[in-house]
C-alpha positions as CSV (number, residue, x, y, z in Angstrom):
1,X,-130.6,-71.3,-27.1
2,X,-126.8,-71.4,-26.4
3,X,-126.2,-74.2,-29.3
4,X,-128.0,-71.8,-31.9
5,X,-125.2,-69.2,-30.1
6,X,-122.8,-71.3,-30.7
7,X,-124.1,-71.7,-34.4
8,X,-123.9,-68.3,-35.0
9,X,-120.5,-67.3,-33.0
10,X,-122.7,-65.0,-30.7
11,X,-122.2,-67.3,-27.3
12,X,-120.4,-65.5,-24.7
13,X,-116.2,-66.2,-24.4
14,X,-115.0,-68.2,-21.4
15,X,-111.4,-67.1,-20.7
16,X,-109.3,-70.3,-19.7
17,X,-105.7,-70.5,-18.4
18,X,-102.9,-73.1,-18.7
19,X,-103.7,-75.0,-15.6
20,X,-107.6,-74.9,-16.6
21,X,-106.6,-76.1,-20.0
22,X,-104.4,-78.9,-19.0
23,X,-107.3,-80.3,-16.5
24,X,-110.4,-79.9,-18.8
25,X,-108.3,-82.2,-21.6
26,X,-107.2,-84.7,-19.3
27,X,-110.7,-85.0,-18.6
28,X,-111.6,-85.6,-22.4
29,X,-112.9,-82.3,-23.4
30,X,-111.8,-81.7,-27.0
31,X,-114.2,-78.8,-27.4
32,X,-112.7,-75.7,-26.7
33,X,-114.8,-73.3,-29.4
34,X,-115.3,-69.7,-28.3
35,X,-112.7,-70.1,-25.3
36,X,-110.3,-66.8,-25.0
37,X,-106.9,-68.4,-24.4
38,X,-104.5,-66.4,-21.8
39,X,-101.0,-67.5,-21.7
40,X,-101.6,-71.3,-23.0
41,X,-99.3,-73.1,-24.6
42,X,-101.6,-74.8,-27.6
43,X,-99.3,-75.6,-29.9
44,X,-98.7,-80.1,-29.1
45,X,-102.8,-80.1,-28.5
46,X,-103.5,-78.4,-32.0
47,X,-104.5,-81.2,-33.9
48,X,-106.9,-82.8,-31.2
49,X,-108.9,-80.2,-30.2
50,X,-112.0,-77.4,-32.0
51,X,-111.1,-74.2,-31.5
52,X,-113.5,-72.6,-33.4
53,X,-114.6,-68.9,-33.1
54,X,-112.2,-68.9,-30.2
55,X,-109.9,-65.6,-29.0
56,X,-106.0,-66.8,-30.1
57,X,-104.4,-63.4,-29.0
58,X,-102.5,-64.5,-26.0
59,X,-101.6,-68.0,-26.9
60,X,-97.8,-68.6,-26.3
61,X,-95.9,-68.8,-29.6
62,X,-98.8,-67.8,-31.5
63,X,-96.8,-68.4,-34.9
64,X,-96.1,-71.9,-34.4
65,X,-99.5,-72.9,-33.5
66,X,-101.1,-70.6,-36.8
67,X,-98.0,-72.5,-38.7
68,X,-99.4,-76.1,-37.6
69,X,-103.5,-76.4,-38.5
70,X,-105.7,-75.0,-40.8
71,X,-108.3,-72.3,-39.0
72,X,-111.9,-70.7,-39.1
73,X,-113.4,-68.3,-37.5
74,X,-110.5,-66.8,-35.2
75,X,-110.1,-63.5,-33.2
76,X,-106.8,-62.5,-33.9
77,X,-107.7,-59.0,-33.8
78,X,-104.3,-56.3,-33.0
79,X,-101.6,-59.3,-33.1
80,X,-98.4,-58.4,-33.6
81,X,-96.9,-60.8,-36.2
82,X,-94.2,-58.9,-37.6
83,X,-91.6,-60.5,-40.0
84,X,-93.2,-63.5,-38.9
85,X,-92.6,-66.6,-41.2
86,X,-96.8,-67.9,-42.0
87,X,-96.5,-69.4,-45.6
88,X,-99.1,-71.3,-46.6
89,X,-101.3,-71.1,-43.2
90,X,-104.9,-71.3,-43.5
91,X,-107.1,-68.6,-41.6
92,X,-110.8,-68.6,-43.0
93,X,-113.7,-65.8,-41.7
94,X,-111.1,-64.6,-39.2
95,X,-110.9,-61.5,-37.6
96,X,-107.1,-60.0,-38.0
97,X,-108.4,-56.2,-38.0
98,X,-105.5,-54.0,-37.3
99,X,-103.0,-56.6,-37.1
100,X,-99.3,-56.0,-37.6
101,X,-98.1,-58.3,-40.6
102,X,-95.7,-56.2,-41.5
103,X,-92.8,-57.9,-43.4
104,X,-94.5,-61.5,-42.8
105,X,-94.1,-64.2,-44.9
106,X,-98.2,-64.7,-46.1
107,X,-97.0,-66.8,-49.4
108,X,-99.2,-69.2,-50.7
109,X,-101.6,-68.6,-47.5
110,X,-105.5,-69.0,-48.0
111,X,-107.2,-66.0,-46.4
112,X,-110.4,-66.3,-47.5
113,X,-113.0,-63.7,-46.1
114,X,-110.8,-62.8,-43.8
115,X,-111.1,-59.2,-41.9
116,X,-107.8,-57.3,-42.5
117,X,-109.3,-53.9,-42.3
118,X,-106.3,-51.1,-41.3
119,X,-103.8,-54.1,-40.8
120,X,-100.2,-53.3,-41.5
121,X,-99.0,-55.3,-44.5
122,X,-96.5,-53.2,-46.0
123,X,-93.1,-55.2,-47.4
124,X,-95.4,-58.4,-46.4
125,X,-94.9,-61.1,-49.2
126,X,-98.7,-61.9,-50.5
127,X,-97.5,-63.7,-53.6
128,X,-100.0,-66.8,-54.7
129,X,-102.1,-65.9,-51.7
130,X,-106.0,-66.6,-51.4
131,X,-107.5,-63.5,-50.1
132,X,-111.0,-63.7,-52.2
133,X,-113.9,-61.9,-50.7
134,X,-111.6,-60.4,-47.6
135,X,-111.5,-57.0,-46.5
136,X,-108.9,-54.4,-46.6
137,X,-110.0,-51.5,-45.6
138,X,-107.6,-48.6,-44.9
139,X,-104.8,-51.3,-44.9
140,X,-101.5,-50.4,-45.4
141,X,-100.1,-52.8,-48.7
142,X,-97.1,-50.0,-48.8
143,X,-94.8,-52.0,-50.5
144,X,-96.4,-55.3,-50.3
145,X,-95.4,-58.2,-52.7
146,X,-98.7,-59.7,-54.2
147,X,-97.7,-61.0,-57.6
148,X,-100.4,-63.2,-59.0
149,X,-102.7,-63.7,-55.6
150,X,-106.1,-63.9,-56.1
151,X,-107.7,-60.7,-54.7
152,X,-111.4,-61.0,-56.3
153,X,-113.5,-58.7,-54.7
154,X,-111.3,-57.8,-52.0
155,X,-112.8,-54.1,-50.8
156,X,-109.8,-52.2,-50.8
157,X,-111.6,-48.9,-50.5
158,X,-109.3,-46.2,-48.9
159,X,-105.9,-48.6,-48.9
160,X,-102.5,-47.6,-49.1
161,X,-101.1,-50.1,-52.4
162,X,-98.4,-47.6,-52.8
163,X,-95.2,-49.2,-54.9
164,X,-96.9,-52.2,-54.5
165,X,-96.2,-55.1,-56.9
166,X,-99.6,-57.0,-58.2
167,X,-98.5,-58.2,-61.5
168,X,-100.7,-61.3,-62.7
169,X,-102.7,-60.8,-59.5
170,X,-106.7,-61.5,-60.3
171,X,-108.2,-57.9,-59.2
172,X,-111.9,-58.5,-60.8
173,X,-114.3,-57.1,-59.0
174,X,-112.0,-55.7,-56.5
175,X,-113.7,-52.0,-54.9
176,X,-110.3,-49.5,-55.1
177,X,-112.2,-46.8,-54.5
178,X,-110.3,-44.2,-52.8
179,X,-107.0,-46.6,-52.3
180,X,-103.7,-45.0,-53.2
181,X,-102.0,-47.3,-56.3
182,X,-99.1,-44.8,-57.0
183,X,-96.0,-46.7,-58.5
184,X,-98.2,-49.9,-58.0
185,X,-96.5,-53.1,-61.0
186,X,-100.6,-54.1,-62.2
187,X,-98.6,-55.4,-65.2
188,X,-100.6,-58.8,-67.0
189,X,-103.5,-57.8,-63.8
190,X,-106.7,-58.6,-64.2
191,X,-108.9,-55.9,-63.6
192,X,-111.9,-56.7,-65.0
193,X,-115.0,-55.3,-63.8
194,X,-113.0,-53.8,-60.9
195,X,-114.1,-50.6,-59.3
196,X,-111.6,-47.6,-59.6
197,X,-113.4,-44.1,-58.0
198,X,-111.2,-41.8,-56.9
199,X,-108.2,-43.8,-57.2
200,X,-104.7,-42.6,-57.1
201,X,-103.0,-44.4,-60.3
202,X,-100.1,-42.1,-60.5
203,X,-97.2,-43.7,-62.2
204,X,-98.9,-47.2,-62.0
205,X,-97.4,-50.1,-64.5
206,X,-100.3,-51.3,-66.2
207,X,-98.9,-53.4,-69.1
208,X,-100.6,-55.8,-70.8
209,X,-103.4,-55.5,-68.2
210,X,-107.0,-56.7,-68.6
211,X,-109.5,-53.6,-68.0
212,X,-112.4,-55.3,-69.4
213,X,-115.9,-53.9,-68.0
214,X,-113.8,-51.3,-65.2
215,X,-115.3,-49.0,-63.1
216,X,-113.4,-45.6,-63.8
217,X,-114.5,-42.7,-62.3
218,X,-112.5,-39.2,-60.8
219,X,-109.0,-41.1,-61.2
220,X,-105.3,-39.6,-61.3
221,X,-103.3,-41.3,-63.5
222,X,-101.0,-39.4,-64.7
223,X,-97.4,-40.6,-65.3
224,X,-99.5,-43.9,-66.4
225,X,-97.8,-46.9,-68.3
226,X,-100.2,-48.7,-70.5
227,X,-99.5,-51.2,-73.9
228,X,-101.5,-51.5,-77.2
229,X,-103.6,-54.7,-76.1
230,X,-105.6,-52.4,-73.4
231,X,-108.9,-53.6,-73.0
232,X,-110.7,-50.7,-72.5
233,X,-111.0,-47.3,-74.1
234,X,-109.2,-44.2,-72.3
235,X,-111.4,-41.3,-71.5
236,X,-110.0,-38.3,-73.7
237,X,-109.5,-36.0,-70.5
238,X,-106.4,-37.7,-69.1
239,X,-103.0,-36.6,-69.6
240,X,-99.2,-37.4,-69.7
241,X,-100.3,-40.8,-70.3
242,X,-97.4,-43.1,-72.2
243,X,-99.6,-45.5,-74.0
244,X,-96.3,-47.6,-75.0
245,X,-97.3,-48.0,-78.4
């Protein structure tokens, strides 16, 4: 019973100090999955130990150890990593739900089906990320830097993309439904059979952007920048639209 637990990330959390820690590895344990770290200092046992599905929230320099392995299946749920410098990390299935990356350094990271839902990314640089299959619910992208990440089938319903800069990113099959794009660069983006209900698209930069097979319902977008090679034909009922033609 606890191993198919442990299987499925259900098994109940033992919370473990420094002291603890230090004693159960000098004894040989190297399996520490589904612990809940308080105050431990991880970072020189990284490499030697599973900490899968386990609670990283308290760690001591939490940055350093994220900077130093590759991850799955974390609760990093409500850190505060502001401004902190994470490029290239590797956090898989892990829970960051209402984290605060705001103005971190996520380039070239892989954060595949990862749970950013109302995180604070704004001014956070996303550029060549991996965020396939993640959610973003009601996260705040104000300002974020995401030029050419791969964001296929993100669900971005309800985020804030405002001014954001996504040119070259891969958006197909993305959900924007009710996410705020205004002043969003979508220039060379690939939209293809994204979803777009109810989306704010005021002012966007969509240049040379792929629209093949989109999902367009209820959207503003006036103020719109489009060129001659869009892939997809305009419904008549929009206005103030500069097709750059």
């Amino acid at each position: 019973m606890i191993e198919t637990l442990r299987k499925q990330g259900l098994w109940f959390k033992k919370t473990i100090d420094q002291k603890q820690f230090e004693q159960i590895y000098q004894q040989g344990e190297r399996d520490f999955r589904g612990y809940k770290f308080i105050d431990v200092e991880l970072n020189e046992y990284i490499d030697n130990i599973d900490i899968t599905h386990s609670d990283l929230r308290f760690v001591k320099d939490l940055v350093a150890v994220l900077s130093n392995a590759k991850f799955i299946k974390l609760n990093l749920e409500g850190v505060n990593l502001e401004r902190a410098n994470l490029s290239h990390i590797v956090l898989t299935n892990t829970n960051l739900k209402k984290a605060n990356l705001s103005g971190a350094d996520l380039r070239g990271s892989s954060l595949t089906h990862v749970n950013l839902q109302e995180a604070n990314l704004s001014f956070a640089n996303l550029t060549e990320a991996e965020l396939s299959q993640s959610k973003l619910q009601k996260a705040n992208l104000n300002n974020a830097f995401l030029q050419g990440a791969n964001l296929y089938r993100v669900n971005f319903k309800g985020a804030n993309l405002a001014h954001a800069d996504l040119e070259q990113a891969n958006l197909s099959f993305a959900d924007l439904t009710d996410s705020n794009l205004t002043w969003a660069n979508l220039q060379k983006c690939n939209l293809s059979s994204a979803k777009l209900y109810r989306t704010n698209l005021t002012n966007i930069d969509l240049y040379s952007a792929n629209w093949s097979s989109l999902k367009l319902r209820k959207v503003n977008i006036q103020g719109a920048r489009f060129s001659d090679t869009l892939d997809y034909k305009m419904p008549q009922k929009f206005e103030n639209v500069d097709l750059d033609l």
